[in-house]
N, C-alpha and C positions, 0 to 999 in steps of 0.2 A: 872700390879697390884702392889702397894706399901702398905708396910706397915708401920705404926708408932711405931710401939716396936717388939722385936724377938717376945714376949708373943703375940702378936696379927698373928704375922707370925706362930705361931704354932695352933691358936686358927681358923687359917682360914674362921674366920667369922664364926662361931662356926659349921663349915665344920670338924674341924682339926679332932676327933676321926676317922671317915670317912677316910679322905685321907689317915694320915698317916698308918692306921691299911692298906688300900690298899697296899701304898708305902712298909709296911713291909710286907705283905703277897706277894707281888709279889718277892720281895728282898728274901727270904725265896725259894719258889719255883726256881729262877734260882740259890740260890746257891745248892741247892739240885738236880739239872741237873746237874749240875759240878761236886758235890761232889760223887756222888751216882757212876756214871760212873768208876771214877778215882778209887776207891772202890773195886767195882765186877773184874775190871783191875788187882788189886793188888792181891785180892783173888785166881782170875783166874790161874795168873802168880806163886805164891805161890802153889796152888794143882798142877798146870804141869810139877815144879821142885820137887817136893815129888815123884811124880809120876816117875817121869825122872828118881833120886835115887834107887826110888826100883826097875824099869825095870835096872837098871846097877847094882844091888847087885846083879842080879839071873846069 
């Protein structure tokens, strides 16, 4: 498929809301696998050295 101008590459044959809204709601949800993980990881790691401190205060 070729297009004659970016503007027509975007307009996808008047597809483009469609796609791109897919293209970005997909892009969206894997960054949020990514992100969400690495997240809860840091939290996790975070409470179990609080935690760590106060069992070695007593």
């Amino acid at each position: 498929m070729s297009f004659a101008s970016f503007s027509e590459f975007l307009a996808m044959g008047s597809h483009g809301p469609y796609v791109w809204s897919a293209y970005g709601i997909s892009f969206l949800v894997v960054l949020l696998n990514v992100a969400l993980p690495l997240l809860a990881r840091r939290r996790y790691l975070q409470e179990e050295a609080r935690r760590l401190r106060r069992e070695g205060a007593q």
